[in-house]
N, C-alpha and C positions, 0 to 999 in steps of 0.2 A: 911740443906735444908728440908722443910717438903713438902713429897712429897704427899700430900692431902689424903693422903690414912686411917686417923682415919674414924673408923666406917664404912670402906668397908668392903665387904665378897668375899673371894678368895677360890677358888679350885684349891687343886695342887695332882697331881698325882705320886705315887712315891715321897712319903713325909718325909719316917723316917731316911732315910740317903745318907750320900754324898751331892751332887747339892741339891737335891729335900727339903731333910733337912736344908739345910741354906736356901735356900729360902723361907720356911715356918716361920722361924724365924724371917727375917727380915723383913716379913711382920708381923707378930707382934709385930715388934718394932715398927714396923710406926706404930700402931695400929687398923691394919686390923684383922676383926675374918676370921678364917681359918680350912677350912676343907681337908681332907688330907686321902689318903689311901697308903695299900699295902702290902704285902701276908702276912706279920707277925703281929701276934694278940700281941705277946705282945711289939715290935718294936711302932705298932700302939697307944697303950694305954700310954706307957711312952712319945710317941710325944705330946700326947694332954693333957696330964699330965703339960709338959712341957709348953705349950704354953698358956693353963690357966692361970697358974704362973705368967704368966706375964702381967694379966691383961685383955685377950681379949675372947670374945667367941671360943670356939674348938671343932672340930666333926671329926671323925676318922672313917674309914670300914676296914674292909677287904677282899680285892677286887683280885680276879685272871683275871689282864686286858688282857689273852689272851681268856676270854670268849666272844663270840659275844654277843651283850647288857649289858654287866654288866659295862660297862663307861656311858652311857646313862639311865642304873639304879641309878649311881654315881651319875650323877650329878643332877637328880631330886633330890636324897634322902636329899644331899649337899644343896640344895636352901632351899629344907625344913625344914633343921636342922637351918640353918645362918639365915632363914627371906629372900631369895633373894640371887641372885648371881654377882656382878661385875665383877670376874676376874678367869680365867681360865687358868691354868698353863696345859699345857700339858710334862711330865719329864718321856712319856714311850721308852722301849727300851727291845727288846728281841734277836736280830739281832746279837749282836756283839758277838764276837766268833764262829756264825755257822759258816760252812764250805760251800763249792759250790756243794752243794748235791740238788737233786729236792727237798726232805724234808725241809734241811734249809733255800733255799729259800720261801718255803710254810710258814712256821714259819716265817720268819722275816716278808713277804708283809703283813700277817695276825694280829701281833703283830704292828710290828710299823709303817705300813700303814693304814691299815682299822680301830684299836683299835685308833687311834689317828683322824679319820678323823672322827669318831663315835664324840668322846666327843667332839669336836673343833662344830661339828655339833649339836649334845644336847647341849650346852653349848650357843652358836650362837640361837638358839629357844630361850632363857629365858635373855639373857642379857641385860642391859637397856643401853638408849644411855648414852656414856660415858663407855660402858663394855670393855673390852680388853682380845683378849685369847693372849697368848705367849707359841711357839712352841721350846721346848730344842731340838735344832738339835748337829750338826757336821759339824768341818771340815771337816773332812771326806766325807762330800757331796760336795766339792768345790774340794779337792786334793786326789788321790788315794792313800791311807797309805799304801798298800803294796798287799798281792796276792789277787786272784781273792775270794771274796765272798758279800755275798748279803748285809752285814752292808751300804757301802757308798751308794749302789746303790737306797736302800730305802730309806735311811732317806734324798737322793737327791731328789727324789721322791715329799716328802714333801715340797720343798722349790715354783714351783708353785702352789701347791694348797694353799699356805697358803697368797701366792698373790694375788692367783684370789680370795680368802676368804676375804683381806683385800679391793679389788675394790670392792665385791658385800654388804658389810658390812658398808662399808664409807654411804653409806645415813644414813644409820641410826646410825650417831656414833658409830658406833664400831667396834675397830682397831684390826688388827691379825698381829703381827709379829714374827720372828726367831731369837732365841738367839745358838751362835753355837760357844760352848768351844773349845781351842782345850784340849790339854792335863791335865789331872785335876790330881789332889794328894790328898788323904785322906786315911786313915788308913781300911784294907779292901776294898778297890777301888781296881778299873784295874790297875792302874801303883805302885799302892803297890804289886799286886800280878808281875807284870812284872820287878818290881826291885828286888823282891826275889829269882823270875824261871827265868829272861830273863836280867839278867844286861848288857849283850850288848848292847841290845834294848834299855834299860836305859838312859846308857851315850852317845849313840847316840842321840837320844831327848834331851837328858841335853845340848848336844854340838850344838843342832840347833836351840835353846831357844836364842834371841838377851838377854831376859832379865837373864839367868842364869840358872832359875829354869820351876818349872812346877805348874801351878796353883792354886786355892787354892776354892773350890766348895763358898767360901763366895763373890770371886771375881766375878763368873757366877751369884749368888746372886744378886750383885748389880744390873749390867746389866739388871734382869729381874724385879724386883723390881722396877727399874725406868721405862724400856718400860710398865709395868704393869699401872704404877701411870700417873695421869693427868699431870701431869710434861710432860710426851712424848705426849700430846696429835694431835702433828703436825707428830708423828712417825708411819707409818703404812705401812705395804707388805715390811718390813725391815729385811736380815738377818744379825744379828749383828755377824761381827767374833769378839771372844774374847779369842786369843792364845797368847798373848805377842809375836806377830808375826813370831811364826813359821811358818804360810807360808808363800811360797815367790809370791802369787799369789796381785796384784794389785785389790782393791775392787772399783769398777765402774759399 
């Protein structure tokens, strides 16, 4: 299926690996150019190396998104590297793992509350009708994984605002929605490091997986890639689960 996307320009944050990285990918397959940041300079330069390669325009920074303005420097610099902005991926996250300290909650609202609501909002300034931002959440904002800290609570946070984003957006074409993995698998990931230190942990998710296993960041890929593209164009204030039904929550 050609999902209209040659010759678009995308910004995705959190670009050179895991989710954020398949997604810039596959936006260059379809051939959209892409720009893309994140704290490692030379992570950064091999992505846009990469994505060259394959034919499409590429722009790369690096970017520390827990600074205030430095996503809203992003995404100007982004429009004016590509010519213009269509699509805006938001793939920040600084949250998971604090603990329920005043600190780690400051961090996480700061990070993946405001650092997200920033670029969704620079982004939302420049976009033409037809733009779409897409918001990488969590299950985790729908079911409580386990003790008390600020990861679900914030990135639950995000699931109105990116609704009332997509009603006040709708006149002017352009759509906001949520893509929310659950359990993802890639080398260097969270559940590679919890199948090493936490195998318990492990085979208990393996065993509440209906499909067997644990995800695979090209699968959250699709997902966004398509809400991304004119293809969704009837899709907006949506948060897509995409766990191979690990939870056992009904989506309505």
């Amino acid at each position: 299926m050609d999902l209209g996307l040659k010759g678009k320009t995308a910004l995705v944050t959190g670009g050179t690996r895991g989710i954020g990285r398949a997604i810039v990918d596959q936006l260059a397959e379809e051939g959209c150019n892409v720009a893309l940041c994140a704290r490692n300079a030379d992570q950064v330069e091999e992505a846009v190396a990469a994505l060259k390669a394959k034919g499409v325009k590429a722009w790369g920074a690096v970017v520390d998104l827990a600074v205030e303005g430095a996503l809203k420097a992003l995404v100007a610099d982004a429009a004016a590297a590509l010519g213009g902005l269509d699509i805006f991926v938001s793939n920040v996250s600084g949250a998971m793992g604090l603990g329920n300290t005043p600190a780690g909650w400051r961090q996480a609202v700061e990070v993946d509350i405001l650092r997200t609501v920033e670029g969704c909002e620079a982004a939302a300034e420049i976009l033409p009708a037809g733009g779409s931002i897409v918001v990488i959440g969590t299950i985790s904002a729908v079911e409580v994984p386990g003790p008390r800290a600020p990861y679900s609570a914030v990135k639950a946070a995000l699931l109105p605002y990116v609704k009332n984003l997509a009603r006040d957006l709708g006149p002017k074409n352009i759509r906001a929605n949520v893509v929310a993995p659950g359990p993802i698998y890639f080398k260097g990931g969270v559940w590679d490091m919890i199948e090493q230190h936490m195998p318990d942990r492990f085979k208990t998710t393996l065993e509440r997986s209906p499909l067997g296993r644990l995800g695979a960041p090209e699968e959250i890929a699709n997902a966004t890639v398509f809400l991304a593209s004119p293809r969704a164009s009837y899709i907006t204030g949506a948060n897509l689960i995409c766990d191979g039904a690990v939870t056992q929550r009904v989506d309505f």
